[in-house]
Backbone as JSON Lines, residues from 0, in Angstrom:
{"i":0,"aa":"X","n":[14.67,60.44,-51.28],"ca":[14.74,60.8,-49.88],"c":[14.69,59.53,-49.04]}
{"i":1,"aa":"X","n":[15.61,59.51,-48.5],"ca":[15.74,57.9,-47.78],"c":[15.05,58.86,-45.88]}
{"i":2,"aa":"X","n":[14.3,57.69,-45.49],"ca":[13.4,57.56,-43.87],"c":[14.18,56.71,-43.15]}
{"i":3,"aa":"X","n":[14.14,57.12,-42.17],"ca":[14.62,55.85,-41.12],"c":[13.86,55.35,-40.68]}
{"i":4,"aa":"X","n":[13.74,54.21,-39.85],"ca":[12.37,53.59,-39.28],"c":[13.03,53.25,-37.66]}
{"i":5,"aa":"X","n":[12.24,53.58,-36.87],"ca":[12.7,53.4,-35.46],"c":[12.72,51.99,-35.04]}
{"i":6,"aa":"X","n":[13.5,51.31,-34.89],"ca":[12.85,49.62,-34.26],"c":[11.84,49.89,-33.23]}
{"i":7,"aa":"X","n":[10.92,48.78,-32.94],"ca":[10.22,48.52,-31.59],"c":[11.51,48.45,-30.33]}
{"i":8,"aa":"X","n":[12.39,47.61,-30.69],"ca":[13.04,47.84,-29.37],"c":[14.1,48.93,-29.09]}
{"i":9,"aa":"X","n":[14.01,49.95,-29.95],"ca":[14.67,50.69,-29.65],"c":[13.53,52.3,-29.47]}
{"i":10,"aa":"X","n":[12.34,51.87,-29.4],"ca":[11.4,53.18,-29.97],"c":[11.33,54.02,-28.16]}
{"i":11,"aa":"X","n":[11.57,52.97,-27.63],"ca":[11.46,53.11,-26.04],"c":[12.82,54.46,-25.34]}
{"i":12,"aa":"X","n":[13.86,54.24,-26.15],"ca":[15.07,54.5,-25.77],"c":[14.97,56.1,-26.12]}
{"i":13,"aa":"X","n":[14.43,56.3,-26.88],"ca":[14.07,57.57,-27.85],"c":[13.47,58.64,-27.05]}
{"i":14,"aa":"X","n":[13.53,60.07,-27.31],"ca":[12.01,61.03,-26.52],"c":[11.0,60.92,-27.15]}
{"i":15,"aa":"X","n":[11.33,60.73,-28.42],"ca":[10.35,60.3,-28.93],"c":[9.22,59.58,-28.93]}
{"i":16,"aa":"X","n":[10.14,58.22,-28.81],"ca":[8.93,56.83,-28.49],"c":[8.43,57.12,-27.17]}
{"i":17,"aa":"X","n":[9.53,57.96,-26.23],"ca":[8.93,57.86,-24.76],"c":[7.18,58.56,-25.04]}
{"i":18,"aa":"X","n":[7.18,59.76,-25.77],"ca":[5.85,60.56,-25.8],"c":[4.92,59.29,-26.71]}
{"i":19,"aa":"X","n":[5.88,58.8,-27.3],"ca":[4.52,58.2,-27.95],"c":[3.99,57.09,-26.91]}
{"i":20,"aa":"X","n":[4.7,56.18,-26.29],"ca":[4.3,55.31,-25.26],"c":[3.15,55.75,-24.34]}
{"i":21,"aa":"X","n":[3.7,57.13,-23.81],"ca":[2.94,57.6,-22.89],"c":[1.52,57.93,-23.41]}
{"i":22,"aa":"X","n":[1.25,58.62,-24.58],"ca":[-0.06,58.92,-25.43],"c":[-0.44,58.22,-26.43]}
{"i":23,"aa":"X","n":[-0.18,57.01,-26.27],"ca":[-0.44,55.75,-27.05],"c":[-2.01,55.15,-26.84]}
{"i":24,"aa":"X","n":[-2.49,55.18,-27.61],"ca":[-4.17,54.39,-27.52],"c":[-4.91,55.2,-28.29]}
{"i":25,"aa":"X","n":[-6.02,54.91,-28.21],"ca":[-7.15,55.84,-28.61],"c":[-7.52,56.53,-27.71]}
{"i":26,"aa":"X","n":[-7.5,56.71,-26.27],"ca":[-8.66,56.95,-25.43],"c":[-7.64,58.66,-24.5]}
{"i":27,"aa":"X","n":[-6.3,58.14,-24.78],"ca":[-5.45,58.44,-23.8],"c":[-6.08,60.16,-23.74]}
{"i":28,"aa":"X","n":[-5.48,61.01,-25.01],"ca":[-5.47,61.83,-25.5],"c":[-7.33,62.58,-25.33]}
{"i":29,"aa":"X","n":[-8.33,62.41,-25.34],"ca":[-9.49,62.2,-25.08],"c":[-9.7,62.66,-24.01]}
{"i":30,"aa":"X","n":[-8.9,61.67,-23.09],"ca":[-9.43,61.69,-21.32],"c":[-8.16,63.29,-20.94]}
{"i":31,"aa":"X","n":[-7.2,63.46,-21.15],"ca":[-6.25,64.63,-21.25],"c":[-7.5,65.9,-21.62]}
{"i":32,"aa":"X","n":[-7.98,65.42,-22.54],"ca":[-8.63,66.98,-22.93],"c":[-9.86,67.28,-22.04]}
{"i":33,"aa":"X","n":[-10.59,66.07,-21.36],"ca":[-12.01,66.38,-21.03],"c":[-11.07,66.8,-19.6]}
{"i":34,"aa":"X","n":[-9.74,66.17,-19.08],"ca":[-9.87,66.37,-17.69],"c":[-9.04,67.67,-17.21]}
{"i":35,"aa":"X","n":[-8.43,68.55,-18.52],"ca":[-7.77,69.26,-18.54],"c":[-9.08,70.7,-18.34]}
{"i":36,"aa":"X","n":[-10.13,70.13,-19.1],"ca":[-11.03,71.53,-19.4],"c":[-12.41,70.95,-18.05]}
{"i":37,"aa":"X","n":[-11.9,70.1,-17.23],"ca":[-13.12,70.02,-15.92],"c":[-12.4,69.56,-14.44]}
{"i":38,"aa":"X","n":[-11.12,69.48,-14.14],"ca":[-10.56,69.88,-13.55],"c":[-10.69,68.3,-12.75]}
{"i":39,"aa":"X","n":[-11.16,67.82,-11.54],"ca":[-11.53,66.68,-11.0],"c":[-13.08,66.3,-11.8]}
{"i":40,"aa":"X","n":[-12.92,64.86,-12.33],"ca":[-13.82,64.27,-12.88],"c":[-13.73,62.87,-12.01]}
{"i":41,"aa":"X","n":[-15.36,62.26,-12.23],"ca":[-15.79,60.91,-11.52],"c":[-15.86,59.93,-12.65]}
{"i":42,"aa":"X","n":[-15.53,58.73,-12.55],"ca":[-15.69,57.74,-13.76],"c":[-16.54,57.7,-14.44]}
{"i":43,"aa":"X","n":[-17.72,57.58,-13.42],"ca":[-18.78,57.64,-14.88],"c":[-19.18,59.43,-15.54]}
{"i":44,"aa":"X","n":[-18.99,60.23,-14.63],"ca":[-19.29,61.12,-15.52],"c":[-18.1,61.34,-16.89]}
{"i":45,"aa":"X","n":[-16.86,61.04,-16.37],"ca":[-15.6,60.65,-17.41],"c":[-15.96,59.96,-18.84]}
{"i":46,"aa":"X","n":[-16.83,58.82,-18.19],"ca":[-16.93,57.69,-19.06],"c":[-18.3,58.48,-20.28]}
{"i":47,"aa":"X","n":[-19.13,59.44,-19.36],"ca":[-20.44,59.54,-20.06],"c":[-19.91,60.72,-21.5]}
{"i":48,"aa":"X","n":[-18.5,61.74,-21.0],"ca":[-17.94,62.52,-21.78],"c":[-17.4,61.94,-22.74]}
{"i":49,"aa":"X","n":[-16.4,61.02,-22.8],"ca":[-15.95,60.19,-24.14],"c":[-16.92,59.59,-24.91]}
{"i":50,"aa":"X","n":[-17.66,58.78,-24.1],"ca":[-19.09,58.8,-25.45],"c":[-18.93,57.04,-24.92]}
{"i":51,"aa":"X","n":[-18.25,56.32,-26.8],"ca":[-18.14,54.53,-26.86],"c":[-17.2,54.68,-26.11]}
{"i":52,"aa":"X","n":[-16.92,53.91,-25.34],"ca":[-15.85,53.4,-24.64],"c":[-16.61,52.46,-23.73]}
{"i":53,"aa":"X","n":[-15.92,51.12,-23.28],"ca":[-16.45,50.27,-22.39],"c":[-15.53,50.56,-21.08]}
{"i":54,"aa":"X","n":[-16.27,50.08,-20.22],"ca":[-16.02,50.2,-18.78],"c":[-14.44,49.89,-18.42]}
{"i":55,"aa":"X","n":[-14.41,48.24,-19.17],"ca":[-12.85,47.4,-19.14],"c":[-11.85,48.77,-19.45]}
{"i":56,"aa":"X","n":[-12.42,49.03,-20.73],"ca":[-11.08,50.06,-21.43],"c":[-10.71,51.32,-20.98]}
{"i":57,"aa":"X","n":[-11.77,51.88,-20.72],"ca":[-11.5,52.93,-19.6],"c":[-11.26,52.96,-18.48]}
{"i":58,"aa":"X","n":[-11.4,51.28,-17.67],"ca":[-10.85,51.38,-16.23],"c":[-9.23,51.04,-16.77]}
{"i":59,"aa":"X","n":[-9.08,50.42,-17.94],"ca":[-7.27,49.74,-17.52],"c":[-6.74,50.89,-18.3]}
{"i":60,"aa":"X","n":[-7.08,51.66,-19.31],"ca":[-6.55,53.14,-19.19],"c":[-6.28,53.89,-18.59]}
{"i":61,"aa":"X","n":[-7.48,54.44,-17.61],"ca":[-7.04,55.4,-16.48],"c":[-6.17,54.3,-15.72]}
{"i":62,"aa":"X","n":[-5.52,53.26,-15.38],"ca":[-4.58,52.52,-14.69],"c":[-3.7,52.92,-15.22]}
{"i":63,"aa":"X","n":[-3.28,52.83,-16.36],"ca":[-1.8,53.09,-17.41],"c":[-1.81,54.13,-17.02]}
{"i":64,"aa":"X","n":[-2.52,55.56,-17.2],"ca":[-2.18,56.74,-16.98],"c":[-1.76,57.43,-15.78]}
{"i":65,"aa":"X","n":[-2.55,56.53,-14.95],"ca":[-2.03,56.55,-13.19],"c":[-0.34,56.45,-13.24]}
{"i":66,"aa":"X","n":[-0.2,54.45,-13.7],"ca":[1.07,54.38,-13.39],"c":[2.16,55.13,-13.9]}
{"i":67,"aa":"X","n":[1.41,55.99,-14.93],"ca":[2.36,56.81,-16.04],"c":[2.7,58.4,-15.09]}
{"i":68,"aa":"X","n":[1.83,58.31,-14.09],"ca":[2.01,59.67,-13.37],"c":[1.38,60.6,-14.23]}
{"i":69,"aa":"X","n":[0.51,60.1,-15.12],"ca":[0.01,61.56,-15.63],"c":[-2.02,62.04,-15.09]}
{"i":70,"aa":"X","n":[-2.44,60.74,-14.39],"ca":[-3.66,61.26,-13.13],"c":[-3.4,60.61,-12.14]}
{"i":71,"aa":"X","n":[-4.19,61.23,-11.36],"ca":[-4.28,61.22,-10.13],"c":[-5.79,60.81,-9.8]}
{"i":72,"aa":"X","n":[-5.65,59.86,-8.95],"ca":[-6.85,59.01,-8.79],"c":[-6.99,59.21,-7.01]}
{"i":73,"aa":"X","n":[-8.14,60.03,-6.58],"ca":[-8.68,60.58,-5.61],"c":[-9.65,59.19,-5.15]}
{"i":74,"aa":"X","n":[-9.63,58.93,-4.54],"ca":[-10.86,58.11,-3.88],"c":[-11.29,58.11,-2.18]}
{"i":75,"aa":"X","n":[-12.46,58.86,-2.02],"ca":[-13.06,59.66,-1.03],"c":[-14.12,57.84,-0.47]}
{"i":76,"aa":"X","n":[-13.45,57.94,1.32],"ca":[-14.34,56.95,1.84],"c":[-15.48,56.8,2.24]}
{"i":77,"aa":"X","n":[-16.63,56.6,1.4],"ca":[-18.07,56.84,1.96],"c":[-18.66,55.62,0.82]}
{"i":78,"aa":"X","n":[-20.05,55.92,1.35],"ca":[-21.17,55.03,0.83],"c":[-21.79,55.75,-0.02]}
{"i":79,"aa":"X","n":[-22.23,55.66,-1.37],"ca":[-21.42,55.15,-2.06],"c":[-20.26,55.32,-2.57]}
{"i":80,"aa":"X","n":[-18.96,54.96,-2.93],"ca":[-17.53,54.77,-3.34],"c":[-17.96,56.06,-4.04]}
{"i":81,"aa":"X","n":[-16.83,57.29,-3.81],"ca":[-16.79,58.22,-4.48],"c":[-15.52,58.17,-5.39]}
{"i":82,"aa":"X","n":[-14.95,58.33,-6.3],"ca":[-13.26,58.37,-6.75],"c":[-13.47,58.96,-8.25]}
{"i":83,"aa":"X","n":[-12.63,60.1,-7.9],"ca":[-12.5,61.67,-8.49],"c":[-10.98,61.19,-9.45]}
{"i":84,"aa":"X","n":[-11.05,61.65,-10.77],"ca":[-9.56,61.8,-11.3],"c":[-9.2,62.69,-11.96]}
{"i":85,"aa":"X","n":[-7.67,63.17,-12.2],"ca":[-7.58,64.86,-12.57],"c":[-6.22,64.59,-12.66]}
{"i":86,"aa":"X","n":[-5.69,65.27,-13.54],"ca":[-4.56,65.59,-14.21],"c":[-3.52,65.94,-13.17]}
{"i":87,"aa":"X","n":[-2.66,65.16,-13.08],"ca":[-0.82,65.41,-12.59],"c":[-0.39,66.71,-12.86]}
{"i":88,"aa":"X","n":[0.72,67.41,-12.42],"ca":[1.78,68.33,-12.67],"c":[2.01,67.67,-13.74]}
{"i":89,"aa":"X","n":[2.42,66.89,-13.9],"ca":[3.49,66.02,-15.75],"c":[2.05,66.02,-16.7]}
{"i":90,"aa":"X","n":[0.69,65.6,-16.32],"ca":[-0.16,65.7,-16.98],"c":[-0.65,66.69,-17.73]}
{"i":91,"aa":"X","n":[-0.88,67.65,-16.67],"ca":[-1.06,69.07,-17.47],"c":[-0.29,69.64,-18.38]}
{"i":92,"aa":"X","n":[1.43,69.05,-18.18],"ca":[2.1,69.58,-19.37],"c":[2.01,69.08,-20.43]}
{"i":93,"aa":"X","n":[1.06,68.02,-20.69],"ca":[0.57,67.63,-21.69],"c":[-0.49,68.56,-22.61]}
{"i":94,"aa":"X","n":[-1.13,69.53,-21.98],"ca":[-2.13,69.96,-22.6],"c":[-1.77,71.23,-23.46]}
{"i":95,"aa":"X","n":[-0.78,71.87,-23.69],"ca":[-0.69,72.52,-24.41],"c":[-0.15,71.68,-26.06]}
{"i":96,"aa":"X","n":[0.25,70.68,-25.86],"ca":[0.37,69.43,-26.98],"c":[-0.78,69.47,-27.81]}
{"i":97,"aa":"X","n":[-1.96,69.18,-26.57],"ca":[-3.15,68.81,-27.17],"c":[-3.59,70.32,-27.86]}
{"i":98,"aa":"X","n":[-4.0,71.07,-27.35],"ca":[-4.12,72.47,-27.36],"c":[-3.99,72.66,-29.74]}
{"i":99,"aa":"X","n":[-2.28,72.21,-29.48],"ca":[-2.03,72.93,-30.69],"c":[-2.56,71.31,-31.68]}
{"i":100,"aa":"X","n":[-2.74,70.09,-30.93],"ca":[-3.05,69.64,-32.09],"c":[-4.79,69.92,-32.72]}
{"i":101,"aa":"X","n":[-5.23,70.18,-31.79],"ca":[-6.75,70.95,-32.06],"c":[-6.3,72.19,-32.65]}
{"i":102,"aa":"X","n":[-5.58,73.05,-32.7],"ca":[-5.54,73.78,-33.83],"c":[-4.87,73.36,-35.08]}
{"i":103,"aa":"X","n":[-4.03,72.71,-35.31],"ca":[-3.84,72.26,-36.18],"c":[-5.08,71.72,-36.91]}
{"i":104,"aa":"X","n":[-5.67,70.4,-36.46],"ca":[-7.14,69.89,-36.62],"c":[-8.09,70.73,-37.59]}
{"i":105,"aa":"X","n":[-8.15,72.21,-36.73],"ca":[-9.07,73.41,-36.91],"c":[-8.72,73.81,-38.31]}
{"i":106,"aa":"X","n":[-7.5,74.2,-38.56],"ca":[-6.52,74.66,-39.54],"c":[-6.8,74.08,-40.82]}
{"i":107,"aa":"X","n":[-6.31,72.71,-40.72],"ca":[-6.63,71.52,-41.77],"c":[-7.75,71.09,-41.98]}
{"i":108,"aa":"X","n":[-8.76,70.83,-41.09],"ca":[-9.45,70.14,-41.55],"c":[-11.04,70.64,-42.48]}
{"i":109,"aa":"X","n":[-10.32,72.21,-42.71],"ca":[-11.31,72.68,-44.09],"c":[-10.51,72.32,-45.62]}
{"i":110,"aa":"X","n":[-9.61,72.14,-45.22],"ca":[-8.53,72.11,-46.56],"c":[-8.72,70.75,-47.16]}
């Protein structure tokens, strides 16, 4: 059985690579599920739901995901800095993705 292998510079061009670009990391997929099942979340309570994660990695993540259009980053003007983040229209259509790979997960992972 012969595989093909996607190049890097062509993985972009693909729908493929596009989904994978977009849900690429460790963290991405994570922050999708906590913000899908709590609707507007605050950084640190964000940060306290994923668990390890450092501050750096979770602030330049939620950046990627911003510029990716898949949250939305609320920030309310008061003392102290309030800023709320929550899942896009394009974001949320992410969650039925997630959805079935937790069943899958569920499925497999007695086997």
């Amino acid at each position: 059985m012969k595989t093909s292998k996607i190049s890097v510079a062509d993985s972009q061009e693909t729908s493929f690579g596009y989904t994978l670009s977009i849900i690429n990391g460790k963290w991405k997929l994570l922050i999708i599920y906590y913000l899908s099942n709590n609707n507007a979340v605050r950084y640190n309570e964000l940060q306290r739901m994923i668990g390890k994660i450092t501050y750096r990695t979770l602030s330049s993540t939620l950046k990627e995901m911003e510029s990716d259009g898949l949250i939305h980053r609320e920030e309310y003007p008061q003392i102290p800095p309030k800023v709320e983040y929550s899942l896009t229209e394009k974001g949320k259509t992410l969650w039925p993705i997630v959805q079935e790979m937790c069943q899958w997960g569920e499925f497999n992972k007695a086997k």
